[in-house]
PDB file of N, H, CA, C and O in Angstrom:
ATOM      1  N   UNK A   1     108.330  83.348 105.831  1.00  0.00           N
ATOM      2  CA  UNK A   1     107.649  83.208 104.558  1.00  0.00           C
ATOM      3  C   UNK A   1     108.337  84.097 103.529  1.00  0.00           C
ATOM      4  O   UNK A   1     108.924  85.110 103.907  1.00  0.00           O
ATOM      5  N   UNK A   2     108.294  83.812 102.450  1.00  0.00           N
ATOM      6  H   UNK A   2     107.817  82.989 102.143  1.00  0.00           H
ATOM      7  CA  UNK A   2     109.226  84.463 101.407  1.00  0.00           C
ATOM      8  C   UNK A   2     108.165  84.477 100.577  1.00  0.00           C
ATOM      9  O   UNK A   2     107.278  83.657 100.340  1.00  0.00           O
ATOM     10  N   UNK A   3     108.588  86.298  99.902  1.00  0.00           N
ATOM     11  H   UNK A   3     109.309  86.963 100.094  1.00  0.00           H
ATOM     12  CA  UNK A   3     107.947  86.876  99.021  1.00  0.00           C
ATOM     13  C   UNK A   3     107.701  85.884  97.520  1.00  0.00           C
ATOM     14  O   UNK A   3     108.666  85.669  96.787  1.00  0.00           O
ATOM     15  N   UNK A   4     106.707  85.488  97.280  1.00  0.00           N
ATOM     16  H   UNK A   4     105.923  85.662  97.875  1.00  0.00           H
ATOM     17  CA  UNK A   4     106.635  85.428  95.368  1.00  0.00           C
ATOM     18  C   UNK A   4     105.990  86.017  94.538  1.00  0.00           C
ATOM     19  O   UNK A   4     105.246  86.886  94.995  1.00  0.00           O
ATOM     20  N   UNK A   5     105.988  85.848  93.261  1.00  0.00           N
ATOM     21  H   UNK A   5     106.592  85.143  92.890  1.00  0.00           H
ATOM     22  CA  UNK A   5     105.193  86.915  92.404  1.00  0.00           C
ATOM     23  C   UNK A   5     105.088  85.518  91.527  1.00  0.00           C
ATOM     24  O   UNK A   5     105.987  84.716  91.276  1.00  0.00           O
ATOM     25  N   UNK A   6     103.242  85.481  91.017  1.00  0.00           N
ATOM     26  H   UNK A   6     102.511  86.133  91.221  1.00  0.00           H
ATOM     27  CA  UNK A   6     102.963  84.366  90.214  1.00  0.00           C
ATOM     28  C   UNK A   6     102.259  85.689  88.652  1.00  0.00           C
ATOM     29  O   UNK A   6     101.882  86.851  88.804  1.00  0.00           O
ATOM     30  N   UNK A   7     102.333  84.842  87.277  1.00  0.00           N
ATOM     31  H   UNK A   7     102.639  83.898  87.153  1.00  0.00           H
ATOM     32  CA  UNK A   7     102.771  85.819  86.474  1.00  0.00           C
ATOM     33  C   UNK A   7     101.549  84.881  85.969  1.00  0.00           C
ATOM     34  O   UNK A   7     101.673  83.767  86.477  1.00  0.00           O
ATOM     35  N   UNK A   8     100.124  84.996  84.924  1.00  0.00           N
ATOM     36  H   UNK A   8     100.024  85.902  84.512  1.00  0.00           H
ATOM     37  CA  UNK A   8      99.463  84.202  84.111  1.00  0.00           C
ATOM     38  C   UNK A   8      99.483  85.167  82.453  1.00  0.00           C
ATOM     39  O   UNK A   8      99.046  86.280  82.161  1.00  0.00           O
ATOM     40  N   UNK A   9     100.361  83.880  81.480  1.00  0.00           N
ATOM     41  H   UNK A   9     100.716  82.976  81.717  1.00  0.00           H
ATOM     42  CA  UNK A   9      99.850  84.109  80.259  1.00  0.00           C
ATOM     43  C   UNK A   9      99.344  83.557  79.897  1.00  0.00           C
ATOM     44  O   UNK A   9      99.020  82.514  80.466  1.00  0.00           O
ATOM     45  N   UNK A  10      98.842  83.960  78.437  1.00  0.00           N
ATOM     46  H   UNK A  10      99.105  84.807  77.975  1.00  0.00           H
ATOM     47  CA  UNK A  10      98.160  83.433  77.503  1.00  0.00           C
ATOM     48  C   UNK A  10      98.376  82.309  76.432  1.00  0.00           C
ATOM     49  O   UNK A  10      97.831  82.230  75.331  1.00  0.00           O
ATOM     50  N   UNK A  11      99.502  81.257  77.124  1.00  0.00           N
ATOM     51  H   UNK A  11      99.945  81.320  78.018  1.00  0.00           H
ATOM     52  CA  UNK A  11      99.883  80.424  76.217  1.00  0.00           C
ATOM     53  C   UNK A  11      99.418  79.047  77.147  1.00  0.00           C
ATOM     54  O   UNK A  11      99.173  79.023  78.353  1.00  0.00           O
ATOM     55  N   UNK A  12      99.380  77.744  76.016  1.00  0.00           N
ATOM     56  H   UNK A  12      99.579  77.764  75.037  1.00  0.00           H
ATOM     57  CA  UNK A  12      98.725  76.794  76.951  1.00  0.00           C
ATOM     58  C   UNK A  12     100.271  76.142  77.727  1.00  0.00           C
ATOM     59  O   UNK A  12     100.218  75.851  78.922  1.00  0.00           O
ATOM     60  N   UNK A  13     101.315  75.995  77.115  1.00  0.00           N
ATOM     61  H   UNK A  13     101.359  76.231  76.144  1.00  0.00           H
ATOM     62  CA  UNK A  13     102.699  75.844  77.494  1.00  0.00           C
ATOM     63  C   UNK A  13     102.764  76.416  79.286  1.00  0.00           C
ATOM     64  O   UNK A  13     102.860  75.789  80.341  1.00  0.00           O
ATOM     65  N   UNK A  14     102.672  77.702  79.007  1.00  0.00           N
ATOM     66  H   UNK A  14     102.595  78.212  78.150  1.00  0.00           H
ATOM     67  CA  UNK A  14     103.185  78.185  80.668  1.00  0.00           C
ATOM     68  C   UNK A  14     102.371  79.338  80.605  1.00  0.00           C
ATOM     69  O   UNK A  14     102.639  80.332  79.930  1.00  0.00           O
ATOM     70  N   UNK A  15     101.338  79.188  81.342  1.00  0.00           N
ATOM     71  H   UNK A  15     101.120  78.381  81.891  1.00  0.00           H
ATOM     72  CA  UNK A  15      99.936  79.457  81.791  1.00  0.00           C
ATOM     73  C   UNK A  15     100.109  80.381  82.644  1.00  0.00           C
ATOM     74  O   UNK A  15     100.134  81.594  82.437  1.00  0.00           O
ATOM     75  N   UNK A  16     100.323  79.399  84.341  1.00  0.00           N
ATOM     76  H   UNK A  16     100.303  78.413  84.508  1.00  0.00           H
ATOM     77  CA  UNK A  16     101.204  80.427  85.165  1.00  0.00           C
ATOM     78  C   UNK A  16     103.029  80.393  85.708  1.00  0.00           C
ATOM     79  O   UNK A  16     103.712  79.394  85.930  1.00  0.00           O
ATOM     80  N   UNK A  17     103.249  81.189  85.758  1.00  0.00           N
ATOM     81  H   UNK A  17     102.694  82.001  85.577  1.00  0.00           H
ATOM     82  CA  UNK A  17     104.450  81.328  86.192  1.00  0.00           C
ATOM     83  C   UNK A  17     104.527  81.451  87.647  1.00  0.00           C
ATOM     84  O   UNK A  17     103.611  81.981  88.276  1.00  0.00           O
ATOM     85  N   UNK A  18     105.666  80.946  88.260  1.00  0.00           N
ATOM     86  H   UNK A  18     106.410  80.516  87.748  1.00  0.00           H
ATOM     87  CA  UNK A  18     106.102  81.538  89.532  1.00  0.00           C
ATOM     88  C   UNK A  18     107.592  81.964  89.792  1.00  0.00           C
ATOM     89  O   UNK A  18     108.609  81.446  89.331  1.00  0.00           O
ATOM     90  N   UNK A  19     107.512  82.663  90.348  1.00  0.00           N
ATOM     91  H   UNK A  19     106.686  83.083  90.722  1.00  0.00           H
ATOM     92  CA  UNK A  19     109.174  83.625  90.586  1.00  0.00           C
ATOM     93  C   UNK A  19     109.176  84.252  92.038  1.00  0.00           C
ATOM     94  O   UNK A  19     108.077  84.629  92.443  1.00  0.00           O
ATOM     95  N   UNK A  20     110.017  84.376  92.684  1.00  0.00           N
ATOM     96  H   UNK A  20     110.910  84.069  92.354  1.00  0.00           H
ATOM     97  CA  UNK A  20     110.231  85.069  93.873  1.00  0.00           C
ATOM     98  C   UNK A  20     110.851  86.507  93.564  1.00  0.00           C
ATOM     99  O   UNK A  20     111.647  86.930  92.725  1.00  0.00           O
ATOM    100  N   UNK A  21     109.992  87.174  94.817  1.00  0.00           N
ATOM    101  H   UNK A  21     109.346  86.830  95.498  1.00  0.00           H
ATOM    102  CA  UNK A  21     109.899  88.502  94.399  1.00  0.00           C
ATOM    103  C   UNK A  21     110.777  89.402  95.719  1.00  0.00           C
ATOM    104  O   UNK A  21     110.675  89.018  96.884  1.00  0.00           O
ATOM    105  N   UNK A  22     111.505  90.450  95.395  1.00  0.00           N
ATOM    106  H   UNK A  22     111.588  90.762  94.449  1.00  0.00           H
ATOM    107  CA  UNK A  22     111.527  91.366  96.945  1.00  0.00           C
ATOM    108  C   UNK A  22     111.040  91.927  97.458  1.00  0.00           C
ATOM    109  O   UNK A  22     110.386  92.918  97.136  1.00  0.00           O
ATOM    110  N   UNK A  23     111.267  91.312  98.739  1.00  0.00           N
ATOM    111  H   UNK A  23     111.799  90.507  99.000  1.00  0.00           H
ATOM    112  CA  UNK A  23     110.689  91.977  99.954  1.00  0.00           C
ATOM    113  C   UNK A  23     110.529  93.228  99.797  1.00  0.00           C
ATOM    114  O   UNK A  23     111.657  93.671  99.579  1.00  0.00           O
ATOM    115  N   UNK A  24     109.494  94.391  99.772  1.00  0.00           N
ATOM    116  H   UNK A  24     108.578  94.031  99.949  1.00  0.00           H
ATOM    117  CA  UNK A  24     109.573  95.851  99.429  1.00  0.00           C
ATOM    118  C   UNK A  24     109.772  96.528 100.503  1.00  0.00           C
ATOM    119  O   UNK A  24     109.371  96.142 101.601  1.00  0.00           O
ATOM    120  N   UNK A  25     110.407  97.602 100.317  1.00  0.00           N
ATOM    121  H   UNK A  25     110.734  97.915  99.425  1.00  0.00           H
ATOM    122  CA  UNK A  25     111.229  98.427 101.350  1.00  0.00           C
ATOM    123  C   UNK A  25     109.872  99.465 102.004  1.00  0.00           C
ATOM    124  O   UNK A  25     109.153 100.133 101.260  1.00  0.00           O
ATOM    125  N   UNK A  26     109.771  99.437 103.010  1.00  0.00           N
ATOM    126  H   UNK A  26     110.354  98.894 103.614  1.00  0.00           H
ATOM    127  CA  UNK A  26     108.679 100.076 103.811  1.00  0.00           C
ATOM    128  C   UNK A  26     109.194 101.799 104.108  1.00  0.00           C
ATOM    129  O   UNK A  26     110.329 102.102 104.476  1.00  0.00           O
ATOM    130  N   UNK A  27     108.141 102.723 103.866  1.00  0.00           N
ATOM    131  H   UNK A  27     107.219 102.477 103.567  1.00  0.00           H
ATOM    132  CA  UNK A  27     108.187 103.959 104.577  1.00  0.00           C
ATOM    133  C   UNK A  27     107.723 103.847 105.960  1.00  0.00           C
ATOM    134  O   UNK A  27     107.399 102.719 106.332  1.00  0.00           O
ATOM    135  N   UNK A  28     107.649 104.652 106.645  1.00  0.00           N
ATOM    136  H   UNK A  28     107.913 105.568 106.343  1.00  0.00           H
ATOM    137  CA  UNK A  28     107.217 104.916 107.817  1.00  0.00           C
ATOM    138  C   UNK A  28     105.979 104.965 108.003  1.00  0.00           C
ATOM    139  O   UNK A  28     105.760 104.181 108.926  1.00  0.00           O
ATOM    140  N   UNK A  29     104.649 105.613 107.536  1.00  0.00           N
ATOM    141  H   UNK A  29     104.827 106.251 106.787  1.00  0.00           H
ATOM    142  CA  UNK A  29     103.388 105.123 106.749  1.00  0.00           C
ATOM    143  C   UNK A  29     102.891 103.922 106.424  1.00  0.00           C
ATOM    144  O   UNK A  29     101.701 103.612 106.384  1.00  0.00           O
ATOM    145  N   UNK A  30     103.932 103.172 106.165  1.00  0.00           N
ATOM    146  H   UNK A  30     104.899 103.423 106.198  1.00  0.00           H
ATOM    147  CA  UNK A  30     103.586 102.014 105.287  1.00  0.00           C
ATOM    148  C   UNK A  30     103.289 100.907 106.407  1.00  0.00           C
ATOM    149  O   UNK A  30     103.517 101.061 107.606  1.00  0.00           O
ATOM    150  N   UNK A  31     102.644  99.558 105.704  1.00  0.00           N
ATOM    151  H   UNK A  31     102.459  99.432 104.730  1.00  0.00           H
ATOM    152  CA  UNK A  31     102.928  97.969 106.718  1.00  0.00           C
ATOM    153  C   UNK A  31     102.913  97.114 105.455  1.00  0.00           C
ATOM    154  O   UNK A  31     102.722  97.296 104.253  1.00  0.00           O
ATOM    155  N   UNK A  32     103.242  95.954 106.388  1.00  0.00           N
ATOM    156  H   UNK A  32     103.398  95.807 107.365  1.00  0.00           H
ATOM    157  CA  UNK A  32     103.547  95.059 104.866  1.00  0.00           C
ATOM    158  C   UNK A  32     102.354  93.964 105.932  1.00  0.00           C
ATOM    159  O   UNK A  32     102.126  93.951 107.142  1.00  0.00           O
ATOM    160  N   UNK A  33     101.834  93.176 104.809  1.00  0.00           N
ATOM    161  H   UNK A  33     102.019  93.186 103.826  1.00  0.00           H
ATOM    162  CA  UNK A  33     100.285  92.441 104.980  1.00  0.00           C
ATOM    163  C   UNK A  33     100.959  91.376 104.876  1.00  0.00           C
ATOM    164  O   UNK A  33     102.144  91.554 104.595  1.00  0.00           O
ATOM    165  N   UNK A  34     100.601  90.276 105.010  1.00  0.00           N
ATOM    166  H   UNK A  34      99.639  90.132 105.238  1.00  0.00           H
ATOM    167  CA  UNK A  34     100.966  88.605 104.904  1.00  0.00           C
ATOM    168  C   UNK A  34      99.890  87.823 104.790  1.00  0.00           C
ATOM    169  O   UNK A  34      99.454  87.324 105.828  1.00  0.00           O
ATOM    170  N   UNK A  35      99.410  87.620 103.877  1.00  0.00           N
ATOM    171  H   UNK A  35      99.764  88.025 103.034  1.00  0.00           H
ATOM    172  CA  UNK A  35      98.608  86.868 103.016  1.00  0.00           C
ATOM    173  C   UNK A  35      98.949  85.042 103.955  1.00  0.00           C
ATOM    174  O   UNK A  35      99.862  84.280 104.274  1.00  0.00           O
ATOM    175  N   UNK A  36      97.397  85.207 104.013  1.00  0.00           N
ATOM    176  H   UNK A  36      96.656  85.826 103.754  1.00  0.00           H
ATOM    177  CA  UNK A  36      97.585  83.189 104.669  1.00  0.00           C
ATOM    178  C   UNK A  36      96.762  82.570 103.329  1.00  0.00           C
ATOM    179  O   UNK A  36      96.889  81.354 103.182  1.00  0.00           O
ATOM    180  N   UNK A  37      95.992  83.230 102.409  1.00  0.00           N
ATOM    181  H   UNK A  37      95.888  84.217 102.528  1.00  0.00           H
ATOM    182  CA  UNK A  37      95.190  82.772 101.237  1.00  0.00           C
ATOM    183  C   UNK A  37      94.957  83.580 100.966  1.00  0.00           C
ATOM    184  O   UNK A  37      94.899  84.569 101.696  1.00  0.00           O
ATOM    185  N   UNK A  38      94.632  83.532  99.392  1.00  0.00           N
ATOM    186  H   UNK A  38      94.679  82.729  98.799  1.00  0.00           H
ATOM    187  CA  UNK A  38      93.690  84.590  98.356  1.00  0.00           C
ATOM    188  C   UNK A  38      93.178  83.859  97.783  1.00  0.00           C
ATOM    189  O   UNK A  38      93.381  82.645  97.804  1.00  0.00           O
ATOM    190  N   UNK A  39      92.266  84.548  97.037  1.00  0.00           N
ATOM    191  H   UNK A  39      92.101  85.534  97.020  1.00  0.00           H
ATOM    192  CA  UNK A  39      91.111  84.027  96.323  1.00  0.00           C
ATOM    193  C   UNK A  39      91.045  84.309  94.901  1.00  0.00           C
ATOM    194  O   UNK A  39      91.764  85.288  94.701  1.00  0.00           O
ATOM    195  N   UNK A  40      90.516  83.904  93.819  1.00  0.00           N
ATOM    196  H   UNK A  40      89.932  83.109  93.982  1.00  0.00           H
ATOM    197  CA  UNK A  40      90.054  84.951  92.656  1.00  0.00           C
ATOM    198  C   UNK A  40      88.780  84.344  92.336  1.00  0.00           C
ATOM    199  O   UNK A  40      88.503  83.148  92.251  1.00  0.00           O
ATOM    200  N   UNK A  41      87.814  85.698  92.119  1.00  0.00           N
ATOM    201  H   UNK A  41      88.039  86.670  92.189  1.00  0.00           H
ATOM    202  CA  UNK A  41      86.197  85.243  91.862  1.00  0.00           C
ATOM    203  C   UNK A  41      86.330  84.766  90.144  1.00  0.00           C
ATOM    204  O   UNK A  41      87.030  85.188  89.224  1.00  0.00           O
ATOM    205  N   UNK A  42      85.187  83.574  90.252  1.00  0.00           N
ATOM    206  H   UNK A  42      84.618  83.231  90.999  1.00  0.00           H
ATOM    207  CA  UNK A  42      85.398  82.727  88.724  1.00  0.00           C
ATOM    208  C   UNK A  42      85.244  83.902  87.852  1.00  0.00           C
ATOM    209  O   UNK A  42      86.223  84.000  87.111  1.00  0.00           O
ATOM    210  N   UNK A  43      84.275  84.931  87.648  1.00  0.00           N
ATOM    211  H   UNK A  43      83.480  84.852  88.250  1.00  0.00           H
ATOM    212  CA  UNK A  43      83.737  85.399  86.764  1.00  0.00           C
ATOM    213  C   UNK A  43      85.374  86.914  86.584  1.00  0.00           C
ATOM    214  O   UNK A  43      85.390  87.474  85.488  1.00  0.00           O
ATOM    215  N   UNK A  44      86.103  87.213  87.260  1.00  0.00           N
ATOM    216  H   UNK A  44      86.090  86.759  88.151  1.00  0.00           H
ATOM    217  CA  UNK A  44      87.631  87.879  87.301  1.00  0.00           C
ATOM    218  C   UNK A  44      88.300  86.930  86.445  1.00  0.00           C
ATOM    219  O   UNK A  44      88.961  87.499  85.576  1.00  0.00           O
ATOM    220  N   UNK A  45      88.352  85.505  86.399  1.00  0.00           N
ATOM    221  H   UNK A  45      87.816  85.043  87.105  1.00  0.00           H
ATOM    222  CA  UNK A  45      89.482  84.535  85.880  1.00  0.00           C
ATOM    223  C   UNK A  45      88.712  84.212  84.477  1.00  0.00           C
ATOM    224  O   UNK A  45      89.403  83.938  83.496  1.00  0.00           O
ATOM    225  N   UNK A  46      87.284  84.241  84.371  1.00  0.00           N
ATOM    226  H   UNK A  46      86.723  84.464  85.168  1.00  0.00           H
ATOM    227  CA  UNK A  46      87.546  83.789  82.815  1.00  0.00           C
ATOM    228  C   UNK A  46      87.528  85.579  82.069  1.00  0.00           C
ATOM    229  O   UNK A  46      87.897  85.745  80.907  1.00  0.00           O
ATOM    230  N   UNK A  47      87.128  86.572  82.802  1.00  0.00           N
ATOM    231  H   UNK A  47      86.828  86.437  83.746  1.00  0.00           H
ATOM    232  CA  UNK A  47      87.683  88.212  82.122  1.00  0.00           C
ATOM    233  C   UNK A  47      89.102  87.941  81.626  1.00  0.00           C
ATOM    234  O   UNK A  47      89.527  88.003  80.473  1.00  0.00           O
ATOM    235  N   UNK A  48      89.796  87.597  82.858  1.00  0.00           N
ATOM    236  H   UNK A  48      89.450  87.546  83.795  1.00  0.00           H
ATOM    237  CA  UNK A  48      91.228  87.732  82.113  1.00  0.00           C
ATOM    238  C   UNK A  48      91.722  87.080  81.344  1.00  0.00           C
ATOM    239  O   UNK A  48      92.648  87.485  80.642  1.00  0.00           O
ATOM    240  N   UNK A  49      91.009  85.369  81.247  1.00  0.00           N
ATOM    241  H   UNK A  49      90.256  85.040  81.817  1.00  0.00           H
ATOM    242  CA  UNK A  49      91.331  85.097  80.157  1.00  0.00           C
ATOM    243  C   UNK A  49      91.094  85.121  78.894  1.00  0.00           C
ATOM    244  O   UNK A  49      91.854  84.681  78.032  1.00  0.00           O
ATOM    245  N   UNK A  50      89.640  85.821  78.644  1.00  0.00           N
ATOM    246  H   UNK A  50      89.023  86.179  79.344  1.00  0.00           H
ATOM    247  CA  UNK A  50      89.034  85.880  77.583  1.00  0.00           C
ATOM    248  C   UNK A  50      89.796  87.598  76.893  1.00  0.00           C
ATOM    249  O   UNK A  50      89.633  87.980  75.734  1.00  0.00           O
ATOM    250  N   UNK A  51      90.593  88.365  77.974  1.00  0.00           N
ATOM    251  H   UNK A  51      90.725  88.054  78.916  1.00  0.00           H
ATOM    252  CA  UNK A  51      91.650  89.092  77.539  1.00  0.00           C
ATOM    253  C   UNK A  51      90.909  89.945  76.716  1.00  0.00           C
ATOM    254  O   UNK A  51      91.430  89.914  75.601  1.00  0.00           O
ATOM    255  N   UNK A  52      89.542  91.001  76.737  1.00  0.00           N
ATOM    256  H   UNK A  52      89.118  91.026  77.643  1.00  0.00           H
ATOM    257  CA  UNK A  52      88.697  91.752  76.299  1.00  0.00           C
ATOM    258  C   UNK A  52      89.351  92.961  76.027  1.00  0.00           C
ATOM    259  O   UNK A  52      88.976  93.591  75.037  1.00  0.00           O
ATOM    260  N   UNK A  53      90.534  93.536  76.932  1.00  0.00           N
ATOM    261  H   UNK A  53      90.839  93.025  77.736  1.00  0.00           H
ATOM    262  CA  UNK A  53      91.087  94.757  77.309  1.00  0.00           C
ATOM    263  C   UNK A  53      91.941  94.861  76.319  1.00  0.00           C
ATOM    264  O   UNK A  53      92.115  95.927  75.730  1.00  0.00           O
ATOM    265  N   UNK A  54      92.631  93.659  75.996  1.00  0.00           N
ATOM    266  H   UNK A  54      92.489  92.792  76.475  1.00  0.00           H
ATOM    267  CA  UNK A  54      93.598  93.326  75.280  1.00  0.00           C
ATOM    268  C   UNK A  54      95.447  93.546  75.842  1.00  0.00           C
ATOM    269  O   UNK A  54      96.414  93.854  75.147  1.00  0.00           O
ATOM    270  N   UNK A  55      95.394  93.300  77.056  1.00  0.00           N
ATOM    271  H   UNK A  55      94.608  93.050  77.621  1.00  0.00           H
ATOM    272  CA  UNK A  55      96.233  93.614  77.854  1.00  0.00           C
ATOM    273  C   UNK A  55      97.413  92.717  78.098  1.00  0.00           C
ATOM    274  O   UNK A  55      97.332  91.590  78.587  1.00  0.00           O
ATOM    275  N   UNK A  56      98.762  93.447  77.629  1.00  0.00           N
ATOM    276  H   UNK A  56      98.828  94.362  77.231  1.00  0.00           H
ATOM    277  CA  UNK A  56     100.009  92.428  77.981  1.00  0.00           C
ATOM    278  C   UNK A  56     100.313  91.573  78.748  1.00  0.00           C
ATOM    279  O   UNK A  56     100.064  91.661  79.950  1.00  0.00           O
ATOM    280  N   UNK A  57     101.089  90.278  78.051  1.00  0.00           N
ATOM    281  H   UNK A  57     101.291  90.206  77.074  1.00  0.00           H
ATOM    282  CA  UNK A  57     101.214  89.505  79.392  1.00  0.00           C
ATOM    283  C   UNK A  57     102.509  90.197  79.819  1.00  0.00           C
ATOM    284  O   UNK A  57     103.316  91.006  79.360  1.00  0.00           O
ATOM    285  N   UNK A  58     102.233  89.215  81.332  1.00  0.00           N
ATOM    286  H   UNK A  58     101.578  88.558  81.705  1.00  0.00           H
ATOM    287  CA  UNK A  58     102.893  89.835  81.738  1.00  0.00           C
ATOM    288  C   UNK A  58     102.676  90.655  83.074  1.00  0.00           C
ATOM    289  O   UNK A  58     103.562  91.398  83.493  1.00  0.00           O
TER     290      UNK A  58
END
């Protein structure tokens, strides 16, 4: 499975983005997780889009 990174702005054009990301380099401490699904709760997705914080895309 290969790393991606999905990016959401604020334009109706390109909303979300997707890009592949690197693999991050582990300490000794560390583990790396592997996601089989995620989720986002409705009331998180219209916060971010209603963009209250006023926070960069990006």
């Amino acid at each position: 499975m290969e790393p991606y990174r999905i990016w959401q702005y604020q334009t109706e054009t390109h909303s979300l983005v997707l890009g592949k990301a690197e693999r991050p380099a582990l300490d000794d401490n560390e583990i790396l997780v592997q996601n089989k699904a995620i989720g986002i709760n409705p009331v998180d997705w219209k916060f971010i889009k209603a963009n209250p914080l006023n926070w960069p895309n990006g």
